[in-house]
Structure formats: C-alpha cells, structure tokens
C-alpha angles and dihedrals in degrees: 000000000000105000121024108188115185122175104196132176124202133177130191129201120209091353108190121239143162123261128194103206116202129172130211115264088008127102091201120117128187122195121215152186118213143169103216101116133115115188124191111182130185114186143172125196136196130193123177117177114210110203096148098114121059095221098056138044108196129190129191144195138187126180126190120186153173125203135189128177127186118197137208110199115095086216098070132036118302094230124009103188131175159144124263141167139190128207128190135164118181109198128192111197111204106207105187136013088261097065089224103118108055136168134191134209129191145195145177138172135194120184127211110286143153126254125177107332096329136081121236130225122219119278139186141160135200113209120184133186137188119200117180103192092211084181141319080289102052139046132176123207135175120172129178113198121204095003089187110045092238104121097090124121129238126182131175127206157139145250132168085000089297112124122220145189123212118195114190134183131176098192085246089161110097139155112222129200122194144183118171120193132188117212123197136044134302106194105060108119118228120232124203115209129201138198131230098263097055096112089050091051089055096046091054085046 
C-alpha cells in the first residue's frame, strides 16, 4: 500500500476540438468544432502514500507521459508531440490526539505539455483548508482553492500560419465558509421486529 506504479497506453480515433480559424488581412475569427485529431499516449503513473508520522497523512502522485497528436485539417500543423509530467501531494495535518483540529494542504503541478494542436504553458494551484470537529453535532470548516491564481491554461498555437495565444480561466479561487449540523437523536435505539415465519425463511435459504 505504499507505491502504486501503473504504465498505460491509450489512442484515440477522430477525436473532436476547437479551432479558431483566422485569415490573413482579415480580423474575422471563427470558432469551430471539429473532429480531425488522432492521439497516440504513452503514459506512466506513481502514487506513494506516506502515513509514517501520526500527525500527518500524506498522499503523492507522479505522472510521466508522451503524447503525440496527428491532425487532419490542411489549416494547422500535421503532428504536434511532447513530453509532459504531472506532480500532486494531498496532506492532513492532525493537530491534536483527538483528531478534532485538522488542516489540509494541497498541491498540484502541470508542466508544460501539448494537447490537440496547441502547447501548453506550465500550471499549478495551492488549496488549503481548516476543519475544527466542536462534537459529534457540530463541525467548522473554512477552504480556500487555488490560493494563488495559477491554475489557468495557456496554450499557443497555430492555424493558417497565423500564430495564437488562448488564455483561459475558469475563477477556481474561492473562499469557502461552512458549518455543518446534525438534527435529530442519537440516542434512540433501534428494534428489529420479526415475524412469525422467520425461522422457515431461513431454513428455504
């Protein structure tokens, strides 16, 4: 239970994307999507899970991959291929014995890759969280996502011999508040009743 190591391959046929289609002397763009890809992926993962230390539970990731993508259309580039990685580690910090002041601290790192017909920069993103157990009742909770404002994507590409930068982002950063209450007792017992052919029903099964 401490290293899971996994080495995949996957292919994919007519695969769909989005094109943004320029021409030259024209500030006209037409967005498009289009099945035209061929994807070939070679891939190997890690996990190892750290659980040595009482006060923390720690859990890793590592990703290795090779990508290749063949495209169709006469207006991009016939083959984009590269190298990319991905690195996480998910951490629970136990504050006291009772377990009942945690904390949680997250990672995670994308290298620069290639997907489709466009490159891919470098993102990453820090998430932290806070959760106070008051009793079996009551939990606080307060999360932040993306503390940073690192995980957008930019890609560079190019169509019709026209290069072009995509920034995309998605507002992942949030601040999050929580109270959770439970209603209700705790303390009703629970009766099982049975009828009077129980013992037949156990003899037929």
């Amino acid at each position: 239970s401490f290293l899971t190591t996994s080495l995949s391959f996957s292919s994919e046929n007519n695969r769909s994307d989005q094109v943004v289609f320029t021409e030259s002397g024209s500030s006209i763009q037409a967005t498009k999507v289009q099945n035209f890809i061929t994807s070939y992926s070679y891939q190997l993962s890690n996990s190892v899970a750290f659980n040595a230390l009482k006060w923390l539970e720690s859990m890793n990731q590592f990703q290795l991959y090779y990508q290749a993508f063949d495209s169709s259309l006469p207006q991009t580039q016939a083959r984009v291929k590269g190298w990319g990685a991905y690195v996480s580690s998910n951490n629970q910090v136990v504050f006291n014995e009772s377990k009942t002041l945690l904390g949680e601290i997250d990672f995670w790192y994308q290298f620069p890759t290639v997907d489709g017909i466009y490159k891919i920069d470098a993102m990453y993103s820090l998430d932290m969280g806070f959760k106070m157990i008051v009793n079996k009742r009551v939990q606080f909770a307060l999360n932040v996502t993306d503390i940073l404002k690192s995980s957008q994507v930019i890609a560079h590409g190019a169509v019709n011999q026209i290069n072009q930068r995509i920034t995309n982002y998605y507002d992942a950063r949030q601040f999050k508040i929580s109270i959770n209450y439970r209603f209700g007792n705790n303390k009703i017992k629970r009766y099982e009743y049975q009828s009077g052919n129980e013992d037949e029903r156990k003899r037929v099964n």
